[in-house]
Z-matrix of the N, CA and C atoms (Angstrom, degrees):
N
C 1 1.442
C 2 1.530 1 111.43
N 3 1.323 2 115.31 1 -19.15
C 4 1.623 3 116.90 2 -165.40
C 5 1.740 4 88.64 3 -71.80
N 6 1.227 5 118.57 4 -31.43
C 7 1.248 6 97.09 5 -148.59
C 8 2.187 7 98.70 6 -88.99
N 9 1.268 8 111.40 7 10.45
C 10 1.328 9 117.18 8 170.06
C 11 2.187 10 106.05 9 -101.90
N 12 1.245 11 81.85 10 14.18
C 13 1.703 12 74.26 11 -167.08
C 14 1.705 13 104.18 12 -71.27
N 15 1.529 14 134.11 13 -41.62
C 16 1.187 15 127.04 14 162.87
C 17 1.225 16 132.62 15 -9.22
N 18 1.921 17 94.85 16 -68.52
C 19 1.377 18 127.47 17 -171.89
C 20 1.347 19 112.09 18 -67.02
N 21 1.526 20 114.64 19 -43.22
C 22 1.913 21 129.89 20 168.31
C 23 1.284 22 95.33 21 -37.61
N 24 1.124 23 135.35 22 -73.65
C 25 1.559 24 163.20 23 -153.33
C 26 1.081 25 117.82 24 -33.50
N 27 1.733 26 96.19 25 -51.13
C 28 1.815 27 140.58 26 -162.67
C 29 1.511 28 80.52 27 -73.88
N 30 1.503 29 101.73 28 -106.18
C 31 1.500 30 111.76 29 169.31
C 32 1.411 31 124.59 30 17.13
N 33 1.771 32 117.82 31 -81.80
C 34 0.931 33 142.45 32 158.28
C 35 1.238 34 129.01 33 10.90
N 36 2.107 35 87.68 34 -68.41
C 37 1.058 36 101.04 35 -148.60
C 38 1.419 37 93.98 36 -108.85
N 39 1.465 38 142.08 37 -8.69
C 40 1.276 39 165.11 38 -138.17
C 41 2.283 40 81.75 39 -93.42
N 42 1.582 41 104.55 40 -39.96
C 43 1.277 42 105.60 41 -149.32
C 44 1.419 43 92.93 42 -109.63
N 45 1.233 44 137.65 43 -25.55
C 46 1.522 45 127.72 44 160.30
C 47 1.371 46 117.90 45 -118.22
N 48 1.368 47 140.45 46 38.26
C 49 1.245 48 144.49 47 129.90
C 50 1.180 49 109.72 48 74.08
N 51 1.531 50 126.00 49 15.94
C 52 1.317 51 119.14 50 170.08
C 53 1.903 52 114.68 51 -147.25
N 54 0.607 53 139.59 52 139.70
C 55 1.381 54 169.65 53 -163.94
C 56 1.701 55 90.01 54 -50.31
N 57 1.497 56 115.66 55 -86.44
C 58 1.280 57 127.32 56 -168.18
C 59 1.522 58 98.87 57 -59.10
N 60 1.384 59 133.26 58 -22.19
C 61 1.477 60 127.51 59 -164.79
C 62 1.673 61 100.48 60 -87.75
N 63 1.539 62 114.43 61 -11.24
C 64 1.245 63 117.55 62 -157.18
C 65 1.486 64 89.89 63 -94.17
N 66 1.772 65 108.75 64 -51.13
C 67 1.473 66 102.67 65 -173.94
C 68 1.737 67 127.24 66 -56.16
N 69 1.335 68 88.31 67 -13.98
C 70 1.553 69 105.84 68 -174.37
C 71 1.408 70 123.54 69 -94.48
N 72 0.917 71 113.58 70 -8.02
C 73 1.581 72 134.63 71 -178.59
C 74 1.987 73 87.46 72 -102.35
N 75 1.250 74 111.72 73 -49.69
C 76 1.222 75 82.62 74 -161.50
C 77 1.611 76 111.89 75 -98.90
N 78 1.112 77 111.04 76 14.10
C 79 1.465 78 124.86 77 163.59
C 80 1.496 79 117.73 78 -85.39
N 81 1.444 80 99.89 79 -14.55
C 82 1.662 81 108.47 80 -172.88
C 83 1.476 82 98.44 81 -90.61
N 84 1.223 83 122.22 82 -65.68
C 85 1.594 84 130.16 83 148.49
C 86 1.840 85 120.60 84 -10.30
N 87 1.531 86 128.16 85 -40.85
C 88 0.973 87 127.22 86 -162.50
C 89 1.431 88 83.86 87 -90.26
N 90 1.750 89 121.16 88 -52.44
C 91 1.264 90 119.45 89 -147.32
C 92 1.752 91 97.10 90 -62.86
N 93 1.280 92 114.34 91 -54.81
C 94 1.365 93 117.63 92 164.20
C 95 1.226 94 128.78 93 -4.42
N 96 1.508 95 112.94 94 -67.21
C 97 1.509 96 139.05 95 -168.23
C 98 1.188 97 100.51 96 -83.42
N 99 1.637 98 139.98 97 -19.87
C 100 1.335 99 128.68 98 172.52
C 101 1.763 100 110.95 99 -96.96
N 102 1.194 101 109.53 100 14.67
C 103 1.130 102 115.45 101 -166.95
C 104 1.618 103 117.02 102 -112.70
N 105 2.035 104 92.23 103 -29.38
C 106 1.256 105 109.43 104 165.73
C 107 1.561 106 120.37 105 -118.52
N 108 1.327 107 100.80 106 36.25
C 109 1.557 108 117.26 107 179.78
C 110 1.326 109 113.97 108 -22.54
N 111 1.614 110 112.66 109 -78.37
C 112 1.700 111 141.13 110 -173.07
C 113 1.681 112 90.80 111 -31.82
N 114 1.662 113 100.31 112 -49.14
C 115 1.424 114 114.76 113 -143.26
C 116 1.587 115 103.56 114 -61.81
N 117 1.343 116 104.58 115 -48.89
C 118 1.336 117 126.48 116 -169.16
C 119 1.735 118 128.99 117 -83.29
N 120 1.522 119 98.24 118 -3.87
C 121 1.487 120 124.94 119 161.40
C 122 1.505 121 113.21 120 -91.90
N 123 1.527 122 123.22 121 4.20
C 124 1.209 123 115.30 122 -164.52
C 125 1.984 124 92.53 123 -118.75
N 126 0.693 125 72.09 124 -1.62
C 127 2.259 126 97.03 125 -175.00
C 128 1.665 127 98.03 126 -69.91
N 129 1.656 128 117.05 127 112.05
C 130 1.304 129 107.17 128 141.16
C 131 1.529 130 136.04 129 16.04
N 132 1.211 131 98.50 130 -69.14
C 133 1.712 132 129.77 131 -165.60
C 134 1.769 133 104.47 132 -148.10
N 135 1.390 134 101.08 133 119.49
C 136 1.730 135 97.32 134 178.58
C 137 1.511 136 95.92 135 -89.29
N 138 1.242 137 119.99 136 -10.54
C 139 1.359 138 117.62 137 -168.07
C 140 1.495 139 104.64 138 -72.04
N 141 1.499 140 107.49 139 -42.87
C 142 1.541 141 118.26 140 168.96
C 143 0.772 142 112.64 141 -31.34
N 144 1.889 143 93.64 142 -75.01
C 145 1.730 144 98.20 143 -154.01
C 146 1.978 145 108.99 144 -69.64
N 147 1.176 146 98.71 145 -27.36
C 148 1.795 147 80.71 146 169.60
C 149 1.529 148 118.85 147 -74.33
N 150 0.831 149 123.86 148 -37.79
C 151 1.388 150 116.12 149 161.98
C 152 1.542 151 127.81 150 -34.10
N 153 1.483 152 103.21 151 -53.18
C 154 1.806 153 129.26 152 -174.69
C 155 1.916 154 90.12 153 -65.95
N 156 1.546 155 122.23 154 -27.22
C 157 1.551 156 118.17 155 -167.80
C 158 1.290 157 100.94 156 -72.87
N 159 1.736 158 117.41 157 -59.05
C 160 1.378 159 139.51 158 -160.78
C 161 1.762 160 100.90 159 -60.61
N 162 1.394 161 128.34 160 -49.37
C 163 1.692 162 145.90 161 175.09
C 164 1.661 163 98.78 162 -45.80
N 165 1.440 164 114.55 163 -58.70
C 166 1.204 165 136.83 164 -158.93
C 167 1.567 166 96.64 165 -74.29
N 168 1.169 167 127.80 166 -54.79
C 169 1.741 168 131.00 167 174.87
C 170 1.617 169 106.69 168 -70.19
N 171 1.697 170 127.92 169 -11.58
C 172 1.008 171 109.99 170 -168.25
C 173 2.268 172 90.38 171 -100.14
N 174 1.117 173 119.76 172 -54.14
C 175 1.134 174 115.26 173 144.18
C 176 1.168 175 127.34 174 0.96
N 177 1.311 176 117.78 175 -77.48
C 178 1.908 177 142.48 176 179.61
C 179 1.926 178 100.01 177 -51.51
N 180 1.372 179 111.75 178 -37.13
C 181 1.471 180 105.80 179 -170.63
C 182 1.157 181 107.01 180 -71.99
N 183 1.912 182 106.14 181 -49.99
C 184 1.596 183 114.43 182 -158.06
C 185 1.726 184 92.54 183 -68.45
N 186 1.309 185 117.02 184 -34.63
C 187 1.735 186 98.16 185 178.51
C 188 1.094 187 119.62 186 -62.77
N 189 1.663 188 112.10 187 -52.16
C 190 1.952 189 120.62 188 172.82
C 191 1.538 190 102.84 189 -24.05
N 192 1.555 191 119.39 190 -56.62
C 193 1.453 192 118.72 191 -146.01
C 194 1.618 193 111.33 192 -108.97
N 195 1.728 194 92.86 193 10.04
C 196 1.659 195 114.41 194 177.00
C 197 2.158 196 113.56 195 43.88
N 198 1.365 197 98.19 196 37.20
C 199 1.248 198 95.41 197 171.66
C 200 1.627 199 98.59 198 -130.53
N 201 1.994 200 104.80 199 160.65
C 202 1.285 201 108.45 200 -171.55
C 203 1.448 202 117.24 201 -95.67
N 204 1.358 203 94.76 202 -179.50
C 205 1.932 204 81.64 203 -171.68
C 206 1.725 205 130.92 204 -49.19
N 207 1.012 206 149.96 205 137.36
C 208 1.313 207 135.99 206 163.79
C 209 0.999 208 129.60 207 -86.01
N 210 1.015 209 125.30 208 24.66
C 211 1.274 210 130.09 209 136.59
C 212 1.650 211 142.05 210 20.87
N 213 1.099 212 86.10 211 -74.30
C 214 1.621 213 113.02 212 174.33
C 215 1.288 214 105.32 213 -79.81
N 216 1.140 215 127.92 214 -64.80
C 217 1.362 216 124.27 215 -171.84
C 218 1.443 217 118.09 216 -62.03
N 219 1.780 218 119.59 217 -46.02
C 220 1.681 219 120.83 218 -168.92
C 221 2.016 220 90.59 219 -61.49
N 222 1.146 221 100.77 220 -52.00
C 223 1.326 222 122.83 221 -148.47
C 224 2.405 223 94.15 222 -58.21
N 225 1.682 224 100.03 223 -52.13
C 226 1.163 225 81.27 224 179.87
C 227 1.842 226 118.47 225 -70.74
N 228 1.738 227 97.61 226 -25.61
C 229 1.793 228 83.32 227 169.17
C 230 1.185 229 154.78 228 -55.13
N 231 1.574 230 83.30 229 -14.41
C 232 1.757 231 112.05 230 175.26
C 233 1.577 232 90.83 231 -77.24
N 234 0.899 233 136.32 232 -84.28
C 235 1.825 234 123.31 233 179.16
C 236 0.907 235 130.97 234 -20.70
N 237 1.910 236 117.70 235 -41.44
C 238 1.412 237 106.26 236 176.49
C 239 1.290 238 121.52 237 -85.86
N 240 1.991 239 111.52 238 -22.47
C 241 1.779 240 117.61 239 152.75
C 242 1.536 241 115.25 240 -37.59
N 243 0.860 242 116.10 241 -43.70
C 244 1.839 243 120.66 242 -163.50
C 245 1.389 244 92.61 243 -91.46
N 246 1.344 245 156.29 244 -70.69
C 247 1.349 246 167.45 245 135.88
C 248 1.649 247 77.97 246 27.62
N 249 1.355 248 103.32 247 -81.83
C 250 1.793 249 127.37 248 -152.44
C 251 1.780 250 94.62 249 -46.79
N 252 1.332 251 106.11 250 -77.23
C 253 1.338 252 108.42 251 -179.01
C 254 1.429 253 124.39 252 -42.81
N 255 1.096 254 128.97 253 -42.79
C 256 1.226 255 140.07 254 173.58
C 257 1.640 256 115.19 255 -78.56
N 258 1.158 257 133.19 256 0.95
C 259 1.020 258 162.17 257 166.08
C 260 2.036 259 89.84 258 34.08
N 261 1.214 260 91.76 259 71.17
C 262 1.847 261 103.84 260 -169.16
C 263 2.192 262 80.01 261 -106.40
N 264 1.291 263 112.27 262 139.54
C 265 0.864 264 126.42 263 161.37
C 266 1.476 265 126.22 264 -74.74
N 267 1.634 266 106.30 265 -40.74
C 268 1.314 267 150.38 266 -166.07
C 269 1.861 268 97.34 267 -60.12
N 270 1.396 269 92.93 268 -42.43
C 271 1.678 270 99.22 269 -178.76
C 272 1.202 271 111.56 270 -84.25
N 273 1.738 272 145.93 271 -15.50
C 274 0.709 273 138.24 272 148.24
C 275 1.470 274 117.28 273 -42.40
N 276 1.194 275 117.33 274 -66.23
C 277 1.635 276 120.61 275 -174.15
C 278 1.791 277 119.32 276 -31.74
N 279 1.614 278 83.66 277 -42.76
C 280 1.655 279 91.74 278 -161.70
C 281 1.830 280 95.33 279 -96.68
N 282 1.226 281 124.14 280 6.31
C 283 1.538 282 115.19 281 172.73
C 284 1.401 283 116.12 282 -50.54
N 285 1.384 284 107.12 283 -46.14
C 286 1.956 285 126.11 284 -175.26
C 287 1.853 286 86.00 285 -57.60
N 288 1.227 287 122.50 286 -49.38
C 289 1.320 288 117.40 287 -161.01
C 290 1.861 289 119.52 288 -62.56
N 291 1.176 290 82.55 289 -42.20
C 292 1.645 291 115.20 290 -168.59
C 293 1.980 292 98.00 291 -76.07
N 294 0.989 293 124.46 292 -37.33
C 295 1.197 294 124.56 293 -167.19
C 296 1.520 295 86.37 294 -80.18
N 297 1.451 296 129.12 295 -42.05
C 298 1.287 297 103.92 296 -171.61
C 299 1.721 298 124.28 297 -77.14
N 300 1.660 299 89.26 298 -8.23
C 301 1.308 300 109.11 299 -179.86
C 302 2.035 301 124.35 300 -66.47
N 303 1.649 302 93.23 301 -39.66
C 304 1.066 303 104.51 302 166.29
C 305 1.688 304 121.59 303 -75.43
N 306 1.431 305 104.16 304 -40.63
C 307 1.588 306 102.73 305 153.63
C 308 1.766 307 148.72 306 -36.55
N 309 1.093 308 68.79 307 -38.56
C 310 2.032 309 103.88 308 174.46
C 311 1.497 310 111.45 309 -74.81
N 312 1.934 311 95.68 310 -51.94
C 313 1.569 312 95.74 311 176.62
C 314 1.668 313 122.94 312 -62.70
N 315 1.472 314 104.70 313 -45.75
C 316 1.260 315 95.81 314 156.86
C 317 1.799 316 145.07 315 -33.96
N 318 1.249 317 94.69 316 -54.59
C 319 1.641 318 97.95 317 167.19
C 320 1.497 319 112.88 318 -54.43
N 321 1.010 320 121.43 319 -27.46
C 322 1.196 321 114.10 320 -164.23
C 323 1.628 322 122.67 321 -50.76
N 324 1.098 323 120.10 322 148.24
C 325 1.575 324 100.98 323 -173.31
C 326 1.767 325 101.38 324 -83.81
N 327 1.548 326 108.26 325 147.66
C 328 1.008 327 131.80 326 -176.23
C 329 1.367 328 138.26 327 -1.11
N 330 1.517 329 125.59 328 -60.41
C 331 1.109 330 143.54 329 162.71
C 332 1.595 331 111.59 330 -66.36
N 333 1.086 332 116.14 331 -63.47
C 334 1.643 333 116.70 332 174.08
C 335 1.555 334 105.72 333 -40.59
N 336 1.272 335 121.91 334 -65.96
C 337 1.481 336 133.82 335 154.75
C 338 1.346 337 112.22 336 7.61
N 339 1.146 338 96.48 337 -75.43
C 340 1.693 339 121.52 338 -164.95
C 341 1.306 340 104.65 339 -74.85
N 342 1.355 341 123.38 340 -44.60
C 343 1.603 342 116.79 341 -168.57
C 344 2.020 343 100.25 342 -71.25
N 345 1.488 344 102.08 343 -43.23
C 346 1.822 345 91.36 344 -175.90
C 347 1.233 346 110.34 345 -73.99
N 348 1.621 347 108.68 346 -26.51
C 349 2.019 348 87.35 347 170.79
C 350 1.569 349 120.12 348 -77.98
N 351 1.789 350 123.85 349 -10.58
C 352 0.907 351 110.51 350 -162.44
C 353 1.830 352 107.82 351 -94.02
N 354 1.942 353 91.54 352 -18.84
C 355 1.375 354 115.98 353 -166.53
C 356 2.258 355 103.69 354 -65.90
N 357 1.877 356 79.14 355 -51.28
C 358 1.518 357 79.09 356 -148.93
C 359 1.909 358 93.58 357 -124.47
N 360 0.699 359 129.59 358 22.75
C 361 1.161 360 157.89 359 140.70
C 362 1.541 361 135.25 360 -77.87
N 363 1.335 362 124.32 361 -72.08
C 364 1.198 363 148.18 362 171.62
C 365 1.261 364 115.22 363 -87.98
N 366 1.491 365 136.17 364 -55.09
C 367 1.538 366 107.28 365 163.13
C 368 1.659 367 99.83 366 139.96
N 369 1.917 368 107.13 367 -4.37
C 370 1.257 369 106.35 368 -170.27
C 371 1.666 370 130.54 369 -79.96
N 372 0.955 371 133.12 370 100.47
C 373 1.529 372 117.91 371 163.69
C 374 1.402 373 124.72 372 0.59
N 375 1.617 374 110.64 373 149.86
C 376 1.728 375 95.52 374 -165.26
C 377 2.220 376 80.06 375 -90.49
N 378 1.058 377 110.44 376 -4.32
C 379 1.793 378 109.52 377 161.57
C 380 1.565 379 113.54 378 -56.45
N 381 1.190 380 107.34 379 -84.76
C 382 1.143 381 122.68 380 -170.74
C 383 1.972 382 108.35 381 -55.20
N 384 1.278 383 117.16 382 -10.20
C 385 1.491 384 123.22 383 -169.00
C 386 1.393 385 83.87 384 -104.08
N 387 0.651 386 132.87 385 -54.55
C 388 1.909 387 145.14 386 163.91
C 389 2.026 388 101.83 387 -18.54
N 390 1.289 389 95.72 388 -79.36
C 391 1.462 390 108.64 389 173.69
C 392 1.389 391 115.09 390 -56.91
N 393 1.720 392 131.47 391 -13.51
C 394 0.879 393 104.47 392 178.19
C 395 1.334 394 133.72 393 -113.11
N 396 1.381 395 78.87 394 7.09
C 397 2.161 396 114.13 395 177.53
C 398 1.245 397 96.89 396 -92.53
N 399 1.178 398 120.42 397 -36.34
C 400 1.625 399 101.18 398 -155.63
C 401 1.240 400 140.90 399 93.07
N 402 1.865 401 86.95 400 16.44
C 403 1.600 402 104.45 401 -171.58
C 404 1.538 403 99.74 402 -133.83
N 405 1.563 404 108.68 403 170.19
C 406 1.558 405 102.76 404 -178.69
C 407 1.701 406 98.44 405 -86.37
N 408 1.532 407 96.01 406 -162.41
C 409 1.817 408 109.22 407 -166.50
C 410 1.544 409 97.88 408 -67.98
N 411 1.793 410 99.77 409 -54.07
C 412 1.697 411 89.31 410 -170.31
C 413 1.634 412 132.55 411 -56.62
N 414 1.458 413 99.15 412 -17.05
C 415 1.610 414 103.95 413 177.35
C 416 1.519 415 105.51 414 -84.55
N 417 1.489 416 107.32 415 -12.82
C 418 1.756 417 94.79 416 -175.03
C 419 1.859 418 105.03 417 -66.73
N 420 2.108 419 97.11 418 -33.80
C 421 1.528 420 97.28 419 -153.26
C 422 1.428 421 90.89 420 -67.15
N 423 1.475 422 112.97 421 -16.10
C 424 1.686 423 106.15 422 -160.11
C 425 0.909 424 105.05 423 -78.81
N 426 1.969 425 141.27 424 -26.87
C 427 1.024 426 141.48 425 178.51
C 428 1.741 427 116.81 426 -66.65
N 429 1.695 428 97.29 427 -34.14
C 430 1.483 429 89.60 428 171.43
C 431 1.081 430 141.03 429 -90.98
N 432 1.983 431 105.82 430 -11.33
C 433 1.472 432 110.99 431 159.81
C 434 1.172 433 112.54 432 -66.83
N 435 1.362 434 131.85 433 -48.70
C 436 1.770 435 113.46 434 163.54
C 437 1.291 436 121.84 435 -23.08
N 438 1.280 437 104.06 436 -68.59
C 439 1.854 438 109.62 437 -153.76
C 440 1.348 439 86.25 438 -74.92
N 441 1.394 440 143.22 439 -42.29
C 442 1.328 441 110.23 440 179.13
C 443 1.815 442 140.54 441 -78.81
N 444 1.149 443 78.97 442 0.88
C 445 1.396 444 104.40 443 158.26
C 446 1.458 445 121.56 444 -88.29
N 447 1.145 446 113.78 445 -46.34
C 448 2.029 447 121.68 446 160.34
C 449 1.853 448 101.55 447 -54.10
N 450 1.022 449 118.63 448 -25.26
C 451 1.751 450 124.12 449 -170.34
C 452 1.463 451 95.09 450 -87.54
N 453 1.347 452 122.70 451 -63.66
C 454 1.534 453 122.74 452 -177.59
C 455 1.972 454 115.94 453 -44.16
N 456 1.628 455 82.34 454 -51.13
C 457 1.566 456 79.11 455 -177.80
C 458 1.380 457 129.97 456 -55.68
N 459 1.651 458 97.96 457 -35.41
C 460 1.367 459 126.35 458 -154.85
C 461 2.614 460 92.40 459 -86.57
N 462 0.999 461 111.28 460 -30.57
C 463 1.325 462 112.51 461 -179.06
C 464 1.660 463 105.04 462 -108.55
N 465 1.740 464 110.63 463 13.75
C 466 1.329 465 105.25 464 169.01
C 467 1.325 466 123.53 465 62.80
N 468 1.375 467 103.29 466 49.60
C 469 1.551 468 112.80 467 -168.22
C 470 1.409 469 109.16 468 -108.31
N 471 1.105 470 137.04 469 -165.48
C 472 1.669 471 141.19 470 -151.87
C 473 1.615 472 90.22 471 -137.63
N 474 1.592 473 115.37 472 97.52
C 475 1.152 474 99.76 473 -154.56
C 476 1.728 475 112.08 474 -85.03
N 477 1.687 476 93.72 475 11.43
C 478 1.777 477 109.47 476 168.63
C 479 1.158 478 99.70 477 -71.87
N 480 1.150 479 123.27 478 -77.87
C 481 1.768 480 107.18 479 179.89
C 482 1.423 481 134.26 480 -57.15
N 483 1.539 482 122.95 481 18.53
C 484 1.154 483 128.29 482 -164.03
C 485 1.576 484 98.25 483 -111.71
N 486 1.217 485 108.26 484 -25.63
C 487 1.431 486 121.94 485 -163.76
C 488 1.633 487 107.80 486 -87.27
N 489 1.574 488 121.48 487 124.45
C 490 1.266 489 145.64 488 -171.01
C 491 1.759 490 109.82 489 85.19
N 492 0.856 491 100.70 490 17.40
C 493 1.793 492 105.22 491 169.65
C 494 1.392 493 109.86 492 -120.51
């Protein structure tokens, strides 16, 4: 698991918008999983079930602190950070686009959710996203041809050109 702790982090923090809320969610998550060790070696997939811990503690915060995911917001600041640094003009244009993009992703229902933030967002393999759902590869691609198809419709896209990307 140490070696997903980065990515936890990302995640984390993708959904409560702050740094310290991220480390804490995912420190709560580790302590968890060492707590239900036996438990979590007896799992199908430990990859799952730690995954299903870290979702479940990130959940538990945004209710504790009665705010909704951030989503939209961490996720478009990261665009306009990289935009900034890269001093791309080009990314300005498409910020209006992209914010609605992350908006959209949000709605998405659950699983789709998870596979485009973990896919194209976060950085994960549709393998390693595989292991951490609890599903094989082909249901990951199937989850993301949905949602990107729920994304096309939803940002009014041409869902001929949307298809194989």
């Amino acid at each position: 698991m140490a070696t997903h702790a980065r990515k936890w982090l990302t995640y984390a923090y993708l959904h409560t918008g702050s740094e310290a809320a991220a480390r804490e969610v995912t420190r709560a998550a580790y302590g968890q999983l060492s707590r239900l060790w036996p438990h979590a070696l007896r799992q199908a997939s430990v990859e799952a079930y730690a995954w299903s811990v870290l979702k479940e503690r990130v959940v538990e915060w945004l209710y504790d602190h009665h705010q909704p995911t951030a989503l939209t917001e961490t996720a478009a600041f990261a665009v306009v950070t990289h935009a900034l640094l890269r001093e791309c003009q080009q990314q300005f244009a498409m910020l209006e686009s992209q914010l609605g993009l992350y908006a959209a992703i949000a709605r998405l229902p659950e699983r789709q959710c998870d596979v485009i933030v973990l896919r194209h967002v976060i950085g994960y393999s549709d393998a390693q996203i595989g292991s951490l759902l609890g599903v094989d590869e082909v249901t990951v691609r199937s989850y993301a041809s949905r949602g990107k198809r729920k994304l096309a419709a939803a940002l009014g896209i041409d869902q001929g050109n949307a298809r194989g990307n």
